[in-house]
Z-matrix of the N, CA and C atoms (Angstrom, degrees):
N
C 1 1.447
C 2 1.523 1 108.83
N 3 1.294 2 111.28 1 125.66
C 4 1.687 3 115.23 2 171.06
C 5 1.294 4 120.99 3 -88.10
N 6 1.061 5 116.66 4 -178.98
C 7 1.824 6 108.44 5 -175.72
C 8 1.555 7 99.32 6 -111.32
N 9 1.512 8 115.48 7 175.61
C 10 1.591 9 109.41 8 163.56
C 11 1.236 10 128.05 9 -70.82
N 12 1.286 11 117.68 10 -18.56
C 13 1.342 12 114.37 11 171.85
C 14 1.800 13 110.50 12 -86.69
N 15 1.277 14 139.79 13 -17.94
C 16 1.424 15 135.92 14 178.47
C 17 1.581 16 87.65 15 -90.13
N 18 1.472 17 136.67 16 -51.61
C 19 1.751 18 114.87 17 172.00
C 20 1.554 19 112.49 18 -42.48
N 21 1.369 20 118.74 19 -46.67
C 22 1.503 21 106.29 20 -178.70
C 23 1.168 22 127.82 21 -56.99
N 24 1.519 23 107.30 22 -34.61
C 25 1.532 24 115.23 23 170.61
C 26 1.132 25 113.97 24 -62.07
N 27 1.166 26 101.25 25 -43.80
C 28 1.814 27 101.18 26 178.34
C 29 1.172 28 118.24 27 -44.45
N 30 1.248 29 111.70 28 -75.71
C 31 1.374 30 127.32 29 158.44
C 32 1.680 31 127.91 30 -9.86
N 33 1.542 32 100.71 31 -57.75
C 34 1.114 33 107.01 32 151.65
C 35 1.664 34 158.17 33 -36.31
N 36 1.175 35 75.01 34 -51.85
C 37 1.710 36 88.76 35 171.01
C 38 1.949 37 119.53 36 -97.22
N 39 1.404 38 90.07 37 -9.25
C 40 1.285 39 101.30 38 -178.00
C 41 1.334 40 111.19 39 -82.86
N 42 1.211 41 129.13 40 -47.15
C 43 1.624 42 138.90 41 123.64
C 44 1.558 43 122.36 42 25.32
N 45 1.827 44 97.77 43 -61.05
C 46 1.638 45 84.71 44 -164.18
C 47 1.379 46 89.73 45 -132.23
N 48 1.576 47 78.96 46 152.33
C 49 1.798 48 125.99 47 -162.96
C 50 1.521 49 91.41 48 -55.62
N 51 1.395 50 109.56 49 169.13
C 52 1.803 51 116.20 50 150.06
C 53 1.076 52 113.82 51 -82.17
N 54 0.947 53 126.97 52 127.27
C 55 2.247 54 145.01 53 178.33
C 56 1.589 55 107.62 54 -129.95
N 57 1.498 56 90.41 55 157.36
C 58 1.350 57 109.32 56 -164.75
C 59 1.803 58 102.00 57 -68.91
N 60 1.192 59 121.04 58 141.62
C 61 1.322 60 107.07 59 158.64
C 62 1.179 61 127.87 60 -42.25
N 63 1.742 62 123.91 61 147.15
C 64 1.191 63 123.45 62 174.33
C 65 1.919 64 104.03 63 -77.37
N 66 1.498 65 98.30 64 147.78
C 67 1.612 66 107.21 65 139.02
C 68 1.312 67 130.10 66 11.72
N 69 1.458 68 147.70 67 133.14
C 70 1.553 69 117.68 68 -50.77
C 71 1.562 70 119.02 69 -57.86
N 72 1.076 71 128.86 70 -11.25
C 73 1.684 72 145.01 71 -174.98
C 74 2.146 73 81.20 72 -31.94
N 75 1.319 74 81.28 73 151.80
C 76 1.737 75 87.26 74 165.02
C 77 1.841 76 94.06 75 -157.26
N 78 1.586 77 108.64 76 141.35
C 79 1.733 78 75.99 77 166.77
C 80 1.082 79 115.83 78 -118.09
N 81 1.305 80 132.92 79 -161.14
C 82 1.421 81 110.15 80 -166.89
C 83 1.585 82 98.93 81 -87.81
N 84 1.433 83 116.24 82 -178.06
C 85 1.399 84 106.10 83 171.96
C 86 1.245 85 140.59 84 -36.15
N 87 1.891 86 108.72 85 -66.78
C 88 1.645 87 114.88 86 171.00
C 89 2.228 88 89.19 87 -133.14
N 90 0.822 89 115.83 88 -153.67
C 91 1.530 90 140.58 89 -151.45
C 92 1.900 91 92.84 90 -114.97
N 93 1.170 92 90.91 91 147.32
C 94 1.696 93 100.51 92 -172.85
C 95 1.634 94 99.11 93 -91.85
N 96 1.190 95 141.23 94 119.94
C 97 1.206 96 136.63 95 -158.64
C 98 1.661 97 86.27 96 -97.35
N 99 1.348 98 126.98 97 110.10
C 100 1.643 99 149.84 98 164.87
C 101 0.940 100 133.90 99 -104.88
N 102 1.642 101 137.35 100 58.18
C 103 1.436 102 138.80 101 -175.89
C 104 1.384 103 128.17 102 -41.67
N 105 1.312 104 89.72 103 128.15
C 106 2.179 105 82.19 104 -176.50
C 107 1.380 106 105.83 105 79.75
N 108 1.254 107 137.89 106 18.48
C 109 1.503 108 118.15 107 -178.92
C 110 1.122 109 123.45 108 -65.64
N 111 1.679 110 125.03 109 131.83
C 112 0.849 111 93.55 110 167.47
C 113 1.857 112 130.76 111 -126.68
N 114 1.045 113 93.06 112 14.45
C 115 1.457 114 105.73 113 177.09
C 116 1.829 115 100.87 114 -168.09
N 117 1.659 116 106.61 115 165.23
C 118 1.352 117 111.85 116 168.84
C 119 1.658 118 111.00 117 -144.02
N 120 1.207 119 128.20 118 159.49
C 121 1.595 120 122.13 119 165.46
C 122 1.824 121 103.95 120 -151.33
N 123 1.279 122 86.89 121 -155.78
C 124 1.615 123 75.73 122 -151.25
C 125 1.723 124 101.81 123 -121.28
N 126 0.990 125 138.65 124 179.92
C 127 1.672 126 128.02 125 145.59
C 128 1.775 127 92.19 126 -168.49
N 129 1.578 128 112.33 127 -160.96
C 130 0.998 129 130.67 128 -159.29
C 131 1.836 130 118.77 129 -111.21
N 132 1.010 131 165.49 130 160.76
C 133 1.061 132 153.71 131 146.24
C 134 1.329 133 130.78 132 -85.58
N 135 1.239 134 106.52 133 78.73
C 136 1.698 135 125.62 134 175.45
C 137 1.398 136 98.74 135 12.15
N 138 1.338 137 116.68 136 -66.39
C 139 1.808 138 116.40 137 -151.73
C 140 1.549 139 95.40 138 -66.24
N 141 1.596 140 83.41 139 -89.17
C 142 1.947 141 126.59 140 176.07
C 143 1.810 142 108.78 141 -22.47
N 144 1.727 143 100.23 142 -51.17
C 145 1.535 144 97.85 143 -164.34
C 146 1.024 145 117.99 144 75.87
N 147 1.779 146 134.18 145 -3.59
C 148 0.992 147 131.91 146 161.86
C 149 1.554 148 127.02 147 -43.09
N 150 1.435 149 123.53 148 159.85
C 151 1.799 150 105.27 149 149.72
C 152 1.747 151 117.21 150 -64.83
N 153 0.906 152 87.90 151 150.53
C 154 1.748 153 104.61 152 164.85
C 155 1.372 154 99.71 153 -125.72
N 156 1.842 155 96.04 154 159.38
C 157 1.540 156 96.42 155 161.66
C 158 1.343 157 103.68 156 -157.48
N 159 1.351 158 99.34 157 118.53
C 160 2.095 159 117.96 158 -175.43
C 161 1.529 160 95.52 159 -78.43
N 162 1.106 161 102.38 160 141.24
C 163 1.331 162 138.27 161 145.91
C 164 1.485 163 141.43 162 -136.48
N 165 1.558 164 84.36 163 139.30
C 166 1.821 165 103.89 164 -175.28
C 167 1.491 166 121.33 165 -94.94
N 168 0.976 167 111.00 166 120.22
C 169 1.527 168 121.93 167 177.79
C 170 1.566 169 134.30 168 -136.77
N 171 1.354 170 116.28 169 139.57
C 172 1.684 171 95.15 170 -165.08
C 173 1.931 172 128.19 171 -41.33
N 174 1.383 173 85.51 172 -22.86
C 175 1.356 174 96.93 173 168.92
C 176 1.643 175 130.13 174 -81.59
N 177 1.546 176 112.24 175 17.68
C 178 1.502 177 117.14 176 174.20
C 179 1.818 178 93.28 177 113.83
N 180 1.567 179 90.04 178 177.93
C 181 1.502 180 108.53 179 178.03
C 182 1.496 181 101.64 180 -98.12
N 183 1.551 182 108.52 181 134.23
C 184 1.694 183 128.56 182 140.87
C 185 1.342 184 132.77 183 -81.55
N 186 1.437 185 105.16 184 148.82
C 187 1.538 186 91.01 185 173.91
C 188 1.925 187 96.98 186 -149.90
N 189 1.456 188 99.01 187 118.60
C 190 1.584 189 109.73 188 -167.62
C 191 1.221 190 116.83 189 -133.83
N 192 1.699 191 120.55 190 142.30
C 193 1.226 192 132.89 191 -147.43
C 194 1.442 193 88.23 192 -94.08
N 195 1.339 194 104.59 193 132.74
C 196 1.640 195 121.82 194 -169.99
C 197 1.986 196 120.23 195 -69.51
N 198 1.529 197 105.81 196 -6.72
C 199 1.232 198 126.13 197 -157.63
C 200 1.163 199 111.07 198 -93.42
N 201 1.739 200 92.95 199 -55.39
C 202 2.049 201 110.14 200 -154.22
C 203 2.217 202 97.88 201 -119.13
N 204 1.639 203 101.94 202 -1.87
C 205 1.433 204 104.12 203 -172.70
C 206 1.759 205 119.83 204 72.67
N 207 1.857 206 95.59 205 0.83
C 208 1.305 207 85.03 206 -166.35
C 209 1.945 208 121.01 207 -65.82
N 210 1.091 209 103.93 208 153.27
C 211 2.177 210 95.67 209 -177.64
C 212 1.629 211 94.29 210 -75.43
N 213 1.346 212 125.87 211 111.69
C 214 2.092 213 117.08 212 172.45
C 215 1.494 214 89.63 213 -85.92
N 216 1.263 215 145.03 214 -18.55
C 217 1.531 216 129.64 215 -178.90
C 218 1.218 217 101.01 216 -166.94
N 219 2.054 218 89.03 217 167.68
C 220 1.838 219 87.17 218 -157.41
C 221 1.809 220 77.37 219 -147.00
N 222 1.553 221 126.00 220 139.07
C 223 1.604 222 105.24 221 -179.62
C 224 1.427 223 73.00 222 -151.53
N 225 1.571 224 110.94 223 100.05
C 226 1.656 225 134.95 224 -172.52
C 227 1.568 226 106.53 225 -81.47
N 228 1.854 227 118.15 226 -3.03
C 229 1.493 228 125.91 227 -158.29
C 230 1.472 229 99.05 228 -148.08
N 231 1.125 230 119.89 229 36.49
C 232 1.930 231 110.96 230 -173.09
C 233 1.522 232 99.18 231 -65.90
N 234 1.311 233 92.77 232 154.65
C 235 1.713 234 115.90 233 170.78
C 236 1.921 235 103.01 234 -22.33
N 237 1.019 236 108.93 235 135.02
C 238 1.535 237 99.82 236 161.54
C 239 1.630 238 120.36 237 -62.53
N 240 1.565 239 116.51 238 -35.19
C 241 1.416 240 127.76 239 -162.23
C 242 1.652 241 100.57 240 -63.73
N 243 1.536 242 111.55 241 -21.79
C 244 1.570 243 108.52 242 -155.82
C 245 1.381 244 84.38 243 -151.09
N 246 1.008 245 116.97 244 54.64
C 247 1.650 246 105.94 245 166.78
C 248 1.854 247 105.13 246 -125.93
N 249 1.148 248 140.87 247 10.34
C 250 1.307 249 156.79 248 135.86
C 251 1.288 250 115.80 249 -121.37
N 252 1.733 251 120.22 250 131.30
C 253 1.465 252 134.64 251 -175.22
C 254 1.323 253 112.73 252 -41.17
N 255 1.294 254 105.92 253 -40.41
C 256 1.658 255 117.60 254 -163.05
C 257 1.882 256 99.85 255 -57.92
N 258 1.586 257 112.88 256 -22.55
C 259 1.541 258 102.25 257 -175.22
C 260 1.558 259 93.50 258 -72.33
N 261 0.748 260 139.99 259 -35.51
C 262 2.134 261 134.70 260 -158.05
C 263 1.263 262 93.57 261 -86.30
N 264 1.515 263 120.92 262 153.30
C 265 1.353 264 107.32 263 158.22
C 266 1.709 265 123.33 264 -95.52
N 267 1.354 266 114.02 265 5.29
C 268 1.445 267 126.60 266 172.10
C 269 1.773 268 90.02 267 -81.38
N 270 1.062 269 134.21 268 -20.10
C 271 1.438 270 117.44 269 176.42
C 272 1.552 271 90.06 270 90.05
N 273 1.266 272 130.87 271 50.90
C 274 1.221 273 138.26 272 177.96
C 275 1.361 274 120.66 273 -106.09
N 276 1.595 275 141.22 274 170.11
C 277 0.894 276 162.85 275 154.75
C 278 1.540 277 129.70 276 -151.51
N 279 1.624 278 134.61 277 128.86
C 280 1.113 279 140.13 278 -156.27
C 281 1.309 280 89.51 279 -75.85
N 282 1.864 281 98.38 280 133.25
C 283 1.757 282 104.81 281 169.29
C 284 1.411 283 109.96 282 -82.52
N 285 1.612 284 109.89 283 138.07
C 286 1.513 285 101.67 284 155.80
C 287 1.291 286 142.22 285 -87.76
N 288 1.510 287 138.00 286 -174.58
C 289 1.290 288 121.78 287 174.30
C 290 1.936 289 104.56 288 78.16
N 291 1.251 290 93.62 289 -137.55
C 292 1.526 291 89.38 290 -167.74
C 293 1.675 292 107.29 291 -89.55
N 294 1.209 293 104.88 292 9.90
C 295 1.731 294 103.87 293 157.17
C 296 1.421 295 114.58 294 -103.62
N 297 1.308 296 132.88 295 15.97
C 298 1.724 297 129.48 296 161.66
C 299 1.177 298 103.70 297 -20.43
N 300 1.439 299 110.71 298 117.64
C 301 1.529 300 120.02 299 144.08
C 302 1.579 301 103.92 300 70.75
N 303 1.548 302 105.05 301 37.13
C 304 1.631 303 108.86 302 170.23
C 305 1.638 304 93.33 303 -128.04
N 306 1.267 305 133.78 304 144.00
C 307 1.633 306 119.30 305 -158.54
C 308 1.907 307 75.85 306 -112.58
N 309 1.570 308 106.39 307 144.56
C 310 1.265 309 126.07 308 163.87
C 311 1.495 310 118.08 309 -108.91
N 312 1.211 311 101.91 310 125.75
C 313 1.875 312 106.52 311 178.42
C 314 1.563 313 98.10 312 -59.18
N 315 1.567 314 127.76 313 159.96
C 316 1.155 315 120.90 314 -161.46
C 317 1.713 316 76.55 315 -158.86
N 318 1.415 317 106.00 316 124.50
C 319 1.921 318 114.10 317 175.32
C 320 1.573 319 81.87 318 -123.37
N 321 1.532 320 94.62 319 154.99
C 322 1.653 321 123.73 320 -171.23
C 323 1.380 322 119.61 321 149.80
N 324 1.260 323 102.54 322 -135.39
C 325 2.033 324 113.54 323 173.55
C 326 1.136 325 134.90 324 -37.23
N 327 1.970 326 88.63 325 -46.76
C 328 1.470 327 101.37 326 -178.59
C 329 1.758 328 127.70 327 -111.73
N 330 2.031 329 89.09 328 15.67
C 331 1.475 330 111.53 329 152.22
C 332 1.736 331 103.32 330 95.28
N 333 1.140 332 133.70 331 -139.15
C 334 1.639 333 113.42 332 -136.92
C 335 1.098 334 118.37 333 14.02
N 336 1.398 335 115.61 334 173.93
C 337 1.437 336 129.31 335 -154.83
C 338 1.591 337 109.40 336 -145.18
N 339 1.453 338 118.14 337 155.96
C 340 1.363 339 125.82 338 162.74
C 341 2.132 340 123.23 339 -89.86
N 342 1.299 341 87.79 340 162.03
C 343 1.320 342 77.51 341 -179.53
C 344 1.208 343 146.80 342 -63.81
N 345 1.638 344 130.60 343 106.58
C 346 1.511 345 129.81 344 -161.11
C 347 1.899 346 121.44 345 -70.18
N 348 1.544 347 104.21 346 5.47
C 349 0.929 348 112.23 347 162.97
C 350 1.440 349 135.07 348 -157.25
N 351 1.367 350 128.11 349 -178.83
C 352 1.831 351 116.89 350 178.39
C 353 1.130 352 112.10 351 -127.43
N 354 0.995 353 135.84 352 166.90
C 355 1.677 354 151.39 353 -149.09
C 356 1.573 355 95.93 354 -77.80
N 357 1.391 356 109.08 355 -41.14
C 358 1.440 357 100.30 356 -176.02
C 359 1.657 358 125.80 357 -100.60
N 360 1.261 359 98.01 358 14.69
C 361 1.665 360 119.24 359 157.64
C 362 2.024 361 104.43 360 102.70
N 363 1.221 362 109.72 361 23.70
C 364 2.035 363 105.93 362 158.39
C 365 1.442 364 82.88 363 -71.34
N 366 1.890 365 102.67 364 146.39
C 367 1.272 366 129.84 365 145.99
C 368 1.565 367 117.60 366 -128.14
N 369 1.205 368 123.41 367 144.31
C 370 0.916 369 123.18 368 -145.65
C 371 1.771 370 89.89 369 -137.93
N 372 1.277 371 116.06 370 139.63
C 373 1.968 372 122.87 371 -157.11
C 374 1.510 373 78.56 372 -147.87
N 375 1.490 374 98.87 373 148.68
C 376 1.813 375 126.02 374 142.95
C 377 1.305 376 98.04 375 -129.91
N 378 1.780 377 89.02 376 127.07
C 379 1.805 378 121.98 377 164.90
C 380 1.057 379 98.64 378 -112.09
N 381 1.650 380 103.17 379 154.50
C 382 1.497 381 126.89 380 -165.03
C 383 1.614 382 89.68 381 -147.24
N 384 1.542 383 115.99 382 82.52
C 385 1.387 384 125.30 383 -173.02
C 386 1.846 385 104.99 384 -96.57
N 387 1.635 386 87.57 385 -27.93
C 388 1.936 387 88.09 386 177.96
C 389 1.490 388 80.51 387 -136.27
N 390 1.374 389 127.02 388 94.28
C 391 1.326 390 144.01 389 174.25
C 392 1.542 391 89.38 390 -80.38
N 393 2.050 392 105.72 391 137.11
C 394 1.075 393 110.41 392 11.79
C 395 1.611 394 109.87 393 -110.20
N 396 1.291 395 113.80 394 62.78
C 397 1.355 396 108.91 395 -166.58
C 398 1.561 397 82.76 396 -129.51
N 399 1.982 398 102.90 397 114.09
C 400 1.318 399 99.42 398 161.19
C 401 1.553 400 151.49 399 -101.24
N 402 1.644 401 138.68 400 176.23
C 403 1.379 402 89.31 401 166.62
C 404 1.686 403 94.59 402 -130.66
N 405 1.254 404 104.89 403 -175.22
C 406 1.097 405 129.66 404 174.67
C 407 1.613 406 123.46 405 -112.63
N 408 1.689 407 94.10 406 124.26
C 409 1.673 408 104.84 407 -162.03
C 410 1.618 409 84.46 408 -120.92
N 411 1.328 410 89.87 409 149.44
C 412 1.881 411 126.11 410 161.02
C 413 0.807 412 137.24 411 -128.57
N 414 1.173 413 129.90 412 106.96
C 415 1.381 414 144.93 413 -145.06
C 416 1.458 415 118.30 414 -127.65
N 417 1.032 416 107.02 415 131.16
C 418 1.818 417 120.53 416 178.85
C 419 1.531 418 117.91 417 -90.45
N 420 1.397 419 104.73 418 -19.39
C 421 1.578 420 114.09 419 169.95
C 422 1.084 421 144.59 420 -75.20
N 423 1.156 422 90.82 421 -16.46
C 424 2.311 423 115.57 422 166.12
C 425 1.796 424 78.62 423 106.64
N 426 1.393 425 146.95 424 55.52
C 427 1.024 426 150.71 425 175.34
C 428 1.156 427 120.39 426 46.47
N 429 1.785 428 132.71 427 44.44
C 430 1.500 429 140.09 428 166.15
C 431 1.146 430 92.10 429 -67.16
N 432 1.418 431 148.96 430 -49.70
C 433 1.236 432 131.85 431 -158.98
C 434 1.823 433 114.48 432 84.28
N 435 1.280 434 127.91 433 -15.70
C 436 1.456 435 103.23 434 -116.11
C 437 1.525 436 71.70 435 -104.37
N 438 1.788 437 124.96 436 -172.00
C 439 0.986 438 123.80 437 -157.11
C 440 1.634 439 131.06 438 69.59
N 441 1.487 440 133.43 439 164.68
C 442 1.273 441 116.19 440 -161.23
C 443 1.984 442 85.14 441 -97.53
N 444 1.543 443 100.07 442 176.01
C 445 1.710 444 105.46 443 -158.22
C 446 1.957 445 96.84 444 -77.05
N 447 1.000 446 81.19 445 157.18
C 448 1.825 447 98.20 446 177.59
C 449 1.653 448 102.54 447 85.68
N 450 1.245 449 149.65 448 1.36
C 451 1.379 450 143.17 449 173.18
C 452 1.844 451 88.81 450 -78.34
N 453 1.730 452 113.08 451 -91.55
C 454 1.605 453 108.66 452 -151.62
C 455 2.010 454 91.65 453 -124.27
N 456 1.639 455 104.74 454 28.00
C 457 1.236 456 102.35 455 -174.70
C 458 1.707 457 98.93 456 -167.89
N 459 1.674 458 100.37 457 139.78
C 460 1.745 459 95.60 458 -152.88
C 461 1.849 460 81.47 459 -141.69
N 462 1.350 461 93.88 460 136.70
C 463 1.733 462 98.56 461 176.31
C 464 1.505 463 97.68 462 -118.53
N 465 1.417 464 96.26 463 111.33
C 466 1.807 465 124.03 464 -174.59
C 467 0.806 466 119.70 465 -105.75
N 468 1.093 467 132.40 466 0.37
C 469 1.666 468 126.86 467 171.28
C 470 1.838 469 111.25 468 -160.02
N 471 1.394 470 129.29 469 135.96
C 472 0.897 471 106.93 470 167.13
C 473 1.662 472 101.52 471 -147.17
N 474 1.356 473 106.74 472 137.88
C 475 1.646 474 115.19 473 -168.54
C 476 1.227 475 110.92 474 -102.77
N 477 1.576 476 101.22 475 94.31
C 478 1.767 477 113.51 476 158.27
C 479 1.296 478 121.29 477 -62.54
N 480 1.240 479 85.54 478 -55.65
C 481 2.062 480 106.95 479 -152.29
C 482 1.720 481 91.24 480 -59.96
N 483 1.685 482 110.69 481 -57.68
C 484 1.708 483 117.43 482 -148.53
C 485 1.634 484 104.18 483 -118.15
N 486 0.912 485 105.44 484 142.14
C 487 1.668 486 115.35 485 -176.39
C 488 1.968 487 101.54 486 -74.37
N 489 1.173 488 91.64 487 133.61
C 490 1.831 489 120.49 488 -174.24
C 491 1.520 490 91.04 489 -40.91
N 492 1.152 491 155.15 490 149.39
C 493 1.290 492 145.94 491 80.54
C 494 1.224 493 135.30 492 -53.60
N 495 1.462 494 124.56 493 -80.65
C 496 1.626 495 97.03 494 167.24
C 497 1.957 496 87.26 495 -131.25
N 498 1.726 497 85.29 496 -175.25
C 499 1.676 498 87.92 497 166.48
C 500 1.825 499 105.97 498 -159.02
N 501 1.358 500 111.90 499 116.69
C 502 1.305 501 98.39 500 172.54
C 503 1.585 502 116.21 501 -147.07
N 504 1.365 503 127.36 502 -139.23
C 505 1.369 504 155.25 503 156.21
C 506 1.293 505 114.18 504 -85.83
N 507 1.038 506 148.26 505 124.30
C 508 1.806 507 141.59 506 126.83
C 509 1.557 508 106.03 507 -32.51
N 510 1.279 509 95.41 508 137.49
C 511 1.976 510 100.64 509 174.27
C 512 1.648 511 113.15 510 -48.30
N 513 1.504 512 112.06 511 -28.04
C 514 1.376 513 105.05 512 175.47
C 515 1.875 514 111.18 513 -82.16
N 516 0.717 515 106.23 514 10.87
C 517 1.740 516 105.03 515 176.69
C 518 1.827 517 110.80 516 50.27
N 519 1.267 518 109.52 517 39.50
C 520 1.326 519 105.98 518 -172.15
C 521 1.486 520 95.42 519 -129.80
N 522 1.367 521 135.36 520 -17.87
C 523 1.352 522 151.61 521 -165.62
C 524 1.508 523 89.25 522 -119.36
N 525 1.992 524 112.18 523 127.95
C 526 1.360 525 124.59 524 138.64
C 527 1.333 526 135.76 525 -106.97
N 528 1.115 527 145.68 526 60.62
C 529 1.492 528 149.59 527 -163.55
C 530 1.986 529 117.40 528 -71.80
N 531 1.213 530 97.98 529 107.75
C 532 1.632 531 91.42 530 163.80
C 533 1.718 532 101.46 531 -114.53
N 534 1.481 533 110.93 532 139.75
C 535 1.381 534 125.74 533 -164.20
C 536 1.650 535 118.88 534 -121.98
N 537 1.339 536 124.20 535 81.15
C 538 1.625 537 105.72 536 175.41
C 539 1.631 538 118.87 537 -85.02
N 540 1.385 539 93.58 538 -147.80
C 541 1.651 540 97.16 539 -151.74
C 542 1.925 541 86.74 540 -80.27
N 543 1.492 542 102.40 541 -25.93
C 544 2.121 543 92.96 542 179.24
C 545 1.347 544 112.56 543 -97.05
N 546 1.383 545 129.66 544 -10.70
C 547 1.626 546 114.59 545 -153.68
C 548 1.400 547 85.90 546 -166.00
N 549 1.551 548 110.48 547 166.83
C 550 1.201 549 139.07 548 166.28
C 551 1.476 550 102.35 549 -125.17
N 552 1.203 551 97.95 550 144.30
C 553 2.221 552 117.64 551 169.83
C 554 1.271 553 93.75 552 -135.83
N 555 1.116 554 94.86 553 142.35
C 556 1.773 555 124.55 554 172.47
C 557 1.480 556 128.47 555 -147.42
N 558 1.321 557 107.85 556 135.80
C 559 1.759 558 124.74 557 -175.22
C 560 1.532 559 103.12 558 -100.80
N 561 1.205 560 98.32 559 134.10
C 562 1.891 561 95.14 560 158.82
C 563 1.326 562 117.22 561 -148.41
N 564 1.200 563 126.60 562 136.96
C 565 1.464 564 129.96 563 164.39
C 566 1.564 565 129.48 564 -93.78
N 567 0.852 566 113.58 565 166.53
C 568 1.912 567 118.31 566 -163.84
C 569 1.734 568 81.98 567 -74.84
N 570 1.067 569 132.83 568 -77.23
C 571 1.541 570 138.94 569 -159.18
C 572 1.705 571 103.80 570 -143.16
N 573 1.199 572 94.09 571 168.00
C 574 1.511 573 137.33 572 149.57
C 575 1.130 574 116.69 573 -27.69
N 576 1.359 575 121.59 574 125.35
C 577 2.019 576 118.82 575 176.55
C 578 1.498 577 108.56 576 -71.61
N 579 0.894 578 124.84 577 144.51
C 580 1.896 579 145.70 578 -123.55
C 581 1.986 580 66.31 579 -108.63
N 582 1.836 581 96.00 580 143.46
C 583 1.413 582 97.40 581 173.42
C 584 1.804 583 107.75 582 72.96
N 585 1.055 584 155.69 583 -3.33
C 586 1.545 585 147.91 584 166.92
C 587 1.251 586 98.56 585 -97.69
């Protein structure tokens, strides 16, 4: 039994459509089609300084430029010891490519998480209003939610087809990634809101 106030919520989120992210958000073209995924995290690109974002999947580790979707490395045979998070206890896995031998936290299957928010105040929620299919909200309000969707809160993704793995921020708040068990989607913005 729910109460009236968790039906309203319900209600709520059940309400609104999927919409494009607001402003600077961009996403990438279409969704990275990733079989078996099972987790993703984030780090930096030595040279570029760009975001990256690795991913683990039964089929080996990725490692893809957060901007253009491009794959910079692909290691289809990693070590057994470190080839799922669950071996590290930081929830790690060795990046390949130009992260060799730098260990990346990896949230998903085998649990930790990415960041639910950015320095200059996106928060980022998964509701499960018709569990178990969740979605993913973005929010400009520090996550009030309140108001109908698309004013200071935008529901951008919602996973029928593939079960959630994770969904967050990159520590630089310039990368948004939500990740299921087939594909990855990703948002990115040029910078930081002017003044935070």
């Amino acid at each position: 039994m729910i109460t009236e106030h968790q039906q309203r919520l319900r209600e709520h989120y059940l309400a609104a459509a999927v919409m494009s992210a607001p402003a600077p958000w961009q996403p990438l073209s279409s969704s990275i089609a990733i079989g078996g995924l099972l987790g993703v995290g984030f780090a930096i690109h030595p040279e570029s300084r760009r975001d990256l974002v690795m991913v683990v999947s039964s089929a080996g580790h990725g490692l893809f430029d957060s901007v253009t979707g491009e794959r910079i490395a692909r290691d289809r045979d990693p070590d057994p010891a470190g080839s799922t998070p669950d071996a590290h206890p930081d929830l790690a896995c060795p990046g390949p490519g130009p992260l060799a031998g730098t260990p990346v936290r990896i949230a998903g299957l085998f649990g930790g998480g990415l960041h639910s928010t950015t320095p200059d105040g996106w928060t980022l929620d998964v509701v499960s209003p018709d569990w178990p299919h969740d979605r993913v909200i973005l929010s400009a309000d520090g996550g009030a939610n309140r108001g109908p969707a698309g004013g200071t809160w935008w529901h951008v993704f919602h996973s029928e087809r593939s079960e959630l793995r994770a969904a967050g921020f990159s520590p630089s708040g310039l990368t948004l990634a939500v990740a299921t068990s087939s594909d990855l989607t990703l948002w990115t913005r040029p910078e930081l809101n002017a003044g935070d």
